[in-house]
Structure formats: C-alpha cells, structure tokens
TORKOL-4160 file (C-alpha; in steps of 0.2 Angstrom, whole numbers, padded with zeros to 4 digits, m for minus):
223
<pt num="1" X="0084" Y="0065" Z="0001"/>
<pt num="2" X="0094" Y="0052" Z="0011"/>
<pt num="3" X="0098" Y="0049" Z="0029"/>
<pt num="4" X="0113" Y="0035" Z="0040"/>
<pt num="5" X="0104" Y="0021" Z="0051"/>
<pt num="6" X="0120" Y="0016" Z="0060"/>
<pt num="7" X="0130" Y="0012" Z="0046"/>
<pt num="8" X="0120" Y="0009" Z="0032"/>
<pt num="9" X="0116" Y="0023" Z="0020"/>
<pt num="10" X="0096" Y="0023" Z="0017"/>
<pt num="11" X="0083" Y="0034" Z="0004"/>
<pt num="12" X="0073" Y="0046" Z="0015"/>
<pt num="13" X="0059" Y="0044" Z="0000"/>
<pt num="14" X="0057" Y="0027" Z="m0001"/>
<pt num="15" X="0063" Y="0020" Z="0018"/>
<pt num="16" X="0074" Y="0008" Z="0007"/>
<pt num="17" X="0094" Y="0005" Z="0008"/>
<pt num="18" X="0101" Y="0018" Z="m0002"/>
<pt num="19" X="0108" Y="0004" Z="m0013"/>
<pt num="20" X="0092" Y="m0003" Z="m0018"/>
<pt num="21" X="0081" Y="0013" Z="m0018"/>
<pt num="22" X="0067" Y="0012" Z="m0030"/>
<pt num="23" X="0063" Y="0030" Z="m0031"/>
<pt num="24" X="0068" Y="0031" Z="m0049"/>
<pt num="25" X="0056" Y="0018" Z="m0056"/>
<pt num="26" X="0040" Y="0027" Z="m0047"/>
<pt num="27" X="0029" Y="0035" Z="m0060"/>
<pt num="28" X="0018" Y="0049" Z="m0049"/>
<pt num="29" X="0000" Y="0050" Z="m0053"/>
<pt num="30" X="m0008" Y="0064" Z="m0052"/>
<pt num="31" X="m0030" Y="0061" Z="m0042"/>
<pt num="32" X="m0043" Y="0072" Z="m0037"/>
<pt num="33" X="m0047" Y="0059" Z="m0024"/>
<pt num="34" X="m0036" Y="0058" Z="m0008"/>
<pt num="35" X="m0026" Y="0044" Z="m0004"/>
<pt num="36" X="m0023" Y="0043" Z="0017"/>
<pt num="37" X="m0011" Y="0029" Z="0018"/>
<pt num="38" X="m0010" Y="0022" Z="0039"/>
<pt num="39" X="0003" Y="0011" Z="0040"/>
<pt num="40" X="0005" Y="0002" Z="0056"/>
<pt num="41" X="0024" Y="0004" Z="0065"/>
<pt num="42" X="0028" Y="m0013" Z="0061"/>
<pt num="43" X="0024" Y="m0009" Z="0042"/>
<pt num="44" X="0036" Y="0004" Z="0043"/>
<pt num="45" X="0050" Y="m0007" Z="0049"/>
<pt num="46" X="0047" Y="m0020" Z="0035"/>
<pt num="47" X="0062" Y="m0010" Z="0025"/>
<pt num="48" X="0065" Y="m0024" Z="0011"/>
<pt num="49" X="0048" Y="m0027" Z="0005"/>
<pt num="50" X="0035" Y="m0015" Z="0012"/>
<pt num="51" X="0025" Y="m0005" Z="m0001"/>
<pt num="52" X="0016" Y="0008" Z="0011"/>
<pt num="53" X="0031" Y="0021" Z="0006"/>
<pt num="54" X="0031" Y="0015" Z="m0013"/>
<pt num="55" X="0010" Y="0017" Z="m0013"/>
<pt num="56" X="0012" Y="0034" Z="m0006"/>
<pt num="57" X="0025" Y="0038" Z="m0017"/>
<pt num="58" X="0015" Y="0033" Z="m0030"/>
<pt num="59" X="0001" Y="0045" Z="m0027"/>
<pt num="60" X="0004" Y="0063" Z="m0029"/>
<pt num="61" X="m0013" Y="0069" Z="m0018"/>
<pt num="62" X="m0008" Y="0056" Z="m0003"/>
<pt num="63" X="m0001" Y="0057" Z="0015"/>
<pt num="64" X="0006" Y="0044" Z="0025"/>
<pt num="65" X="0005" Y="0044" Z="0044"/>
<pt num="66" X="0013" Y="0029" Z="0055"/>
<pt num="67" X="0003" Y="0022" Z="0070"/>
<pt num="68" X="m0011" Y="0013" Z="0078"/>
<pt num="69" X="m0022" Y="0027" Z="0088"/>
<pt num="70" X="m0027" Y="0040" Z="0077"/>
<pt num="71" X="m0039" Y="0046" Z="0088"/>
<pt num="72" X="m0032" Y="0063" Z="0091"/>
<pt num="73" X="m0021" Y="0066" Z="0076"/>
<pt num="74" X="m0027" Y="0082" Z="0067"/>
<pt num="75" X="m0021" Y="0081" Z="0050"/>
<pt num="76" X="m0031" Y="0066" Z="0050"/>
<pt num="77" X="m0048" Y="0074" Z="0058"/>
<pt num="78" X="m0045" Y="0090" Z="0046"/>
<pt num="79" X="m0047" Y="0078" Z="0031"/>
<pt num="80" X="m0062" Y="0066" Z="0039"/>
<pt num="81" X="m0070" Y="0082" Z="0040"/>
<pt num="82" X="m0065" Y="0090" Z="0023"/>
<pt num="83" X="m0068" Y="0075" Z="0011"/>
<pt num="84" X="m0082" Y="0061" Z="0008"/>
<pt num="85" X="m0072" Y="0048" Z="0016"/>
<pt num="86" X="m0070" Y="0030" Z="0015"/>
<pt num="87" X="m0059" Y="0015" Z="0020"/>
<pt num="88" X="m0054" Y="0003" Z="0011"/>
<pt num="89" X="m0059" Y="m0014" Z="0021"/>
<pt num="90" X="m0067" Y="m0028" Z="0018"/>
<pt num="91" X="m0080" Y="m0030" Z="0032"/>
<pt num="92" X="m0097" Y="m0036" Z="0030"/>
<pt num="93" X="m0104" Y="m0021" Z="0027"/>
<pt num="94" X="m0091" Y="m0013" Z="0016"/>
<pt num="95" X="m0097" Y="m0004" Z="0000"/>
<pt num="96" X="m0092" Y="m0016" Z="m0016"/>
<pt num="97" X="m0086" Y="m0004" Z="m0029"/>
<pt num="98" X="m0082" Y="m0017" Z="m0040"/>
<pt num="99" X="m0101" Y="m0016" Z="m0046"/>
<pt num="100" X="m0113" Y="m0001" Z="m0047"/>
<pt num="101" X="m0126" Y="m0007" Z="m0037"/>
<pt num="102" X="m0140" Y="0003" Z="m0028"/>
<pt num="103" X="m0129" Y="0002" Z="m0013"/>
<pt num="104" X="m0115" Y="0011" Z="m0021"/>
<pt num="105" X="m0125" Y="0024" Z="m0030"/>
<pt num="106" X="m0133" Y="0027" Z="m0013"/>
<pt num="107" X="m0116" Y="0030" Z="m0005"/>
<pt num="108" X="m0102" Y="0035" Z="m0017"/>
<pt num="109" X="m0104" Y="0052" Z="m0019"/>
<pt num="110" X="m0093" Y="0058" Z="m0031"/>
<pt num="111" X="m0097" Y="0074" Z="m0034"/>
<pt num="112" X="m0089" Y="0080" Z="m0017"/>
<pt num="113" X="m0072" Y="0078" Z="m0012"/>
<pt num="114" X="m0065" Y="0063" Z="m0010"/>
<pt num="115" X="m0052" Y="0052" Z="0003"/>
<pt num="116" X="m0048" Y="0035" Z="0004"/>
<pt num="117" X="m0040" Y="0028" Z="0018"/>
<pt num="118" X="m0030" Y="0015" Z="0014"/>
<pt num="119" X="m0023" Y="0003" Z="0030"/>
<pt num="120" X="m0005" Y="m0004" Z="0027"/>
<pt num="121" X="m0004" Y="m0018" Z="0038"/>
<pt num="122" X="m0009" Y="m0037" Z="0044"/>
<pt num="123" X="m0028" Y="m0042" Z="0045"/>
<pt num="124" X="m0026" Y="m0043" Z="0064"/>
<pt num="125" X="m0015" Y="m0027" Z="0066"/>
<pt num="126" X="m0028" Y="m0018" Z="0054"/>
<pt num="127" X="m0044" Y="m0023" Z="0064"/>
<pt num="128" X="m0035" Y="m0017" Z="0078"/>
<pt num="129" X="m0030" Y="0001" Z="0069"/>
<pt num="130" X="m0048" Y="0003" Z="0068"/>
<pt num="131" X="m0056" Y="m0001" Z="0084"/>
<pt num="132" X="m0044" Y="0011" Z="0095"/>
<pt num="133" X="m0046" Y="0026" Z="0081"/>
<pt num="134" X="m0061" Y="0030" Z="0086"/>
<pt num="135" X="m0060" Y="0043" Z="0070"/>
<pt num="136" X="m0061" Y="0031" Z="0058"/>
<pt num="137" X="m0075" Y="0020" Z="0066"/>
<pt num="138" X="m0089" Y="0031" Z="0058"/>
<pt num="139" X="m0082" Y="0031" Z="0041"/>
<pt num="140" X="m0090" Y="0020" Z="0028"/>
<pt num="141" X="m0079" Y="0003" Z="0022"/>
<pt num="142" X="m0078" Y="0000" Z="0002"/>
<pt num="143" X="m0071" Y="m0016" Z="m0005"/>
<pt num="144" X="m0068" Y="m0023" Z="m0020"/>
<pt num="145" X="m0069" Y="m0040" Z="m0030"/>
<pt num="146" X="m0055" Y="m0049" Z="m0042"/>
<pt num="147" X="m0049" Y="m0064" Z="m0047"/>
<pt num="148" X="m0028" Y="m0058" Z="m0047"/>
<pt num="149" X="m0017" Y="m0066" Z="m0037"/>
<pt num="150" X="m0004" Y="m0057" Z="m0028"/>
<pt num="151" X="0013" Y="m0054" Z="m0037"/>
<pt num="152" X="0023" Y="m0053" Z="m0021"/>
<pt num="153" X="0034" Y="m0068" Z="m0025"/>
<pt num="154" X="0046" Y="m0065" Z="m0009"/>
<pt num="155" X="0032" Y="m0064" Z="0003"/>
<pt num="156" X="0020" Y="m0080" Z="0007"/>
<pt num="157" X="0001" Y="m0072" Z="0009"/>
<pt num="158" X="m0009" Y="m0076" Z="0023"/>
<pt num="159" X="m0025" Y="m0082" Z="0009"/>
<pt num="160" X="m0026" Y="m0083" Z="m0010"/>
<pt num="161" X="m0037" Y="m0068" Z="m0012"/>
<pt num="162" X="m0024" Y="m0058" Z="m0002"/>
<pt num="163" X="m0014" Y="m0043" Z="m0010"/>
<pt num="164" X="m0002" Y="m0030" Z="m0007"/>
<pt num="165" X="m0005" Y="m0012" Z="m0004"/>
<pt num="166" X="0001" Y="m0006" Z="m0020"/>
<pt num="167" X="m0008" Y="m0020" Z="m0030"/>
<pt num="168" X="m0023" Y="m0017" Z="m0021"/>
<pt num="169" X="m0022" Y="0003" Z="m0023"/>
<pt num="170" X="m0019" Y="0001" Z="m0041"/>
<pt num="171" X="m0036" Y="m0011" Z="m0041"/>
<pt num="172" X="m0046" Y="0005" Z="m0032"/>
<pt num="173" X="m0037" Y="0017" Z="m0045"/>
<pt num="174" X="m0044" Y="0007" Z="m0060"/>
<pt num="175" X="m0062" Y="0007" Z="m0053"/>
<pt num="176" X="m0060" Y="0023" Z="m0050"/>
<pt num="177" X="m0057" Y="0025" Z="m0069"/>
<pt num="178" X="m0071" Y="0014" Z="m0074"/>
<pt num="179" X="m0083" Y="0024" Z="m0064"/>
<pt num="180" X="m0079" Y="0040" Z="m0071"/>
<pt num="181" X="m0073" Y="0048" Z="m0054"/>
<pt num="182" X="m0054" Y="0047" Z="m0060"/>
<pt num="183" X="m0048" Y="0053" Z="m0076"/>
<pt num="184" X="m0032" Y="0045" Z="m0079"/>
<pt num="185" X="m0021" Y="0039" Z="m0091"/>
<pt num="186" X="m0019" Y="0020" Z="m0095"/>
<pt num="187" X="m0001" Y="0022" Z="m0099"/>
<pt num="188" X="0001" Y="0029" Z="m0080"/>
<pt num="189" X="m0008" Y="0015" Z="m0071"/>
<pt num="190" X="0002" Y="0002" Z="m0083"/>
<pt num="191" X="0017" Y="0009" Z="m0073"/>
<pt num="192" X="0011" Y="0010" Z="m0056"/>
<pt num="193" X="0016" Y="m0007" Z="m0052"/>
<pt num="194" X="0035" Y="m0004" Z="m0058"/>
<pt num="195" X="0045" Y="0000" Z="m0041"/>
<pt num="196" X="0034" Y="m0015" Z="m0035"/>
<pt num="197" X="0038" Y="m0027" Z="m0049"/>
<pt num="198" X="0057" Y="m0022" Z="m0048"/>
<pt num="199" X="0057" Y="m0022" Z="m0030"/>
<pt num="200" X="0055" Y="m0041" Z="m0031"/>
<pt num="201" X="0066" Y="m0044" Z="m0043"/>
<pt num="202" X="0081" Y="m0035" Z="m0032"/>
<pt num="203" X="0075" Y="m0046" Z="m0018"/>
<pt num="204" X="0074" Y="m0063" Z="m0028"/>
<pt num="205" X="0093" Y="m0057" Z="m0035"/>
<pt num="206" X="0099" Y="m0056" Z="m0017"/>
<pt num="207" X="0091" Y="m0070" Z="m0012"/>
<pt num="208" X="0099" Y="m0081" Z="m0026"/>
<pt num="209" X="0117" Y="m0074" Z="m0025"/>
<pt num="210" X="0118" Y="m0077" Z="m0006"/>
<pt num="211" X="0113" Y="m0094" Z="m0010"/>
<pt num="212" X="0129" Y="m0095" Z="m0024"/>
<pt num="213" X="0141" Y="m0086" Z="m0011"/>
<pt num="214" X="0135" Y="m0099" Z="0002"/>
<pt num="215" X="0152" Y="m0107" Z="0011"/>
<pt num="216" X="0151" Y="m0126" Z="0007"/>
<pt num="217" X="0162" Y="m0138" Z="0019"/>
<pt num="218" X="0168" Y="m0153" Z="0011"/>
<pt num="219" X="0169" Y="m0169" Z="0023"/>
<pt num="220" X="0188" Y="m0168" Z="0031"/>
<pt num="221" X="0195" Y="m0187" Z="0024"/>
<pt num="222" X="0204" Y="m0195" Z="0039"/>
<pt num="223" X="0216" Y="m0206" Z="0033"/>
C-alpha cells in the first residue's frame, strides 16, 4: 500500500519514502506471544530511521498503536485482560529474563497467553507513556542483560547500554527461544535485523553523496 504527503510518494507499510521503503527486506516471524508495540507520536514522525513500524512489521502476531495516554483505548484493555502481560522496561523492579531466577519462575507464566508491550520511544517520553496510562501501571516490567552495543550508526545513543527497538525485540525474541516459550527458527531471527541493517546503509549512502554533491566556492582572485 502507498499513500502522497504533499509531494512525496511514501510506503503505507513501513511509514518510509516510497524510494527507500524497506518492506522488501522484512522477514515476518510468526509467535504465540503478542507483540503490543506503543510508539509515542514523535516516534511516528522519525520517518528516516525509526524502527517502531519495521519492529512491527517484523512480527506477524503484533499491533502498533501511536500515543501517550492509553488509558481508555480498548484494543489495548481487551488484550491487558486476554494475555499474561508484561512490559518491556528496565525499572528497578523489572523481571530479568536474561536469567532463570526464582523471580522469573515465580512470574513468567508461560503456559498462558502471552503479550509483551514494547514502548518505542525516548527514556523520558517512555516514563511519561507509563505514568498517564493508567492500564499499564499494574502490568509487570521484564528486562534483560547484554553486553551488544547498538548498531544504529546514524543515530548517537543517549548511553552505551542503549539499543533500538528492533535490536532490543530481537534480544527478547531470543530469550524467548532459550526459555522454550518460543519455537523459532535460527535462520528467521538471523534475518530479523535486515530492514534495520539496510536501513542504515541507505542512510549513510545519502548521507555521503550529499556530502560529494556539496557546492564548493573557490575564493574569487581580485586582481
């Protein structure tokens, strides 16, 4: 699908300018668990390198809503009171699933359904996601540990430890494996970062020619 935003032609799929959509290097992976992307609307204006739209895209069993107060959005309270619901956040009481510690067997239940809502957005614009949806402020918080360093070459993080959405859904998606709660495929997970990884290089391709297209005065010699 495609739509016009004044005059440039952009993907309806991926949000992107149709002459760089990356809808065609998305692999789709199929999970029982329920992905519930929120991005906030400055996320959704971030055209050139967001990867909310690419994350959800990604994940056949995902929604995607844009907004800040949840609160009354039904969808959302239809699937808080469907699924064994978590967020992925790294507060200080946040479930680490990195490890299977008493706390996570005491809390992962896996033998319901289960969503993970995953916020696409700045710390501080997060944080603030959570506070006014008052949904989501009863839902438990999972985190994870790594030592990988974000791939996002075009965009400075704010700290080190710091990743994207799609790297840090992919992170989740592994763990998921390793736990046995996901059966998937090593070959799909391989792939998941394509649009990502080729996202990048379109962007640091841009970035490069504008800079061998640049207009160079030469000092006018007076004589």
């Amino acid at each position: 699908m495609k739509t016009y935003y004044g005059d440039r032609e952009k993907c309806y799929s991926c949000y992107r300018p149709k002459s760089s959509c990356m809808c065609g290097y998305v692999n789709p992976i199929e999970t029982k668990t329920k992905f519930v992307i929120l991005m906030h609307p400055k996320e959704f204006k971030k055209v050139k390198n967001g990867t909310g739209h690419l994350t959800h895209l990604s994940l056949k069993n995902s929604e995607l809503f844009v907004g800040i107060d949840f609160t009354n959005n039904g969808a959302i309270n239809e699937i808080i009171s469907t699924y064994q619901s978590y967020i992925l956040y790294p507060s200080k009481d946040a479930i680490n699933i990195s490890v299977k510690s008493i706390d996570f067997e005491k809390n992962i239940d896996n033998t319901k359904d289960m969503a993970i809502f995953i916020i696409d957005s700045t710390w501080a614009c997060s944080l603030k996601m959570i506070r006014e949806s008052k949904n989501l402020q009863n839902i438990k918080h999972i985190s994870f540990e790594t030592s990988r360093v974000s791939q996002f070459k075009i965009k400075e993080q704010p700290a080190e430890y710091c990743l994207s959405t799609i790297e840090s859904t992919l992170i989740v998606l592994e763990l998921l494996k390793k736990w046995e709660i996901e059966s998937l495929h090593k070959d799909d997970l391989d792939k998941f970062l394509n649009p990502f990884y080729k996202m990048i290089d379109y962007q640091i391709e841009c970035i490069e020619n504008s800079f061998r297209n640049a207009v160079r005065y030469r000092e006018k010699n007076i004589n």
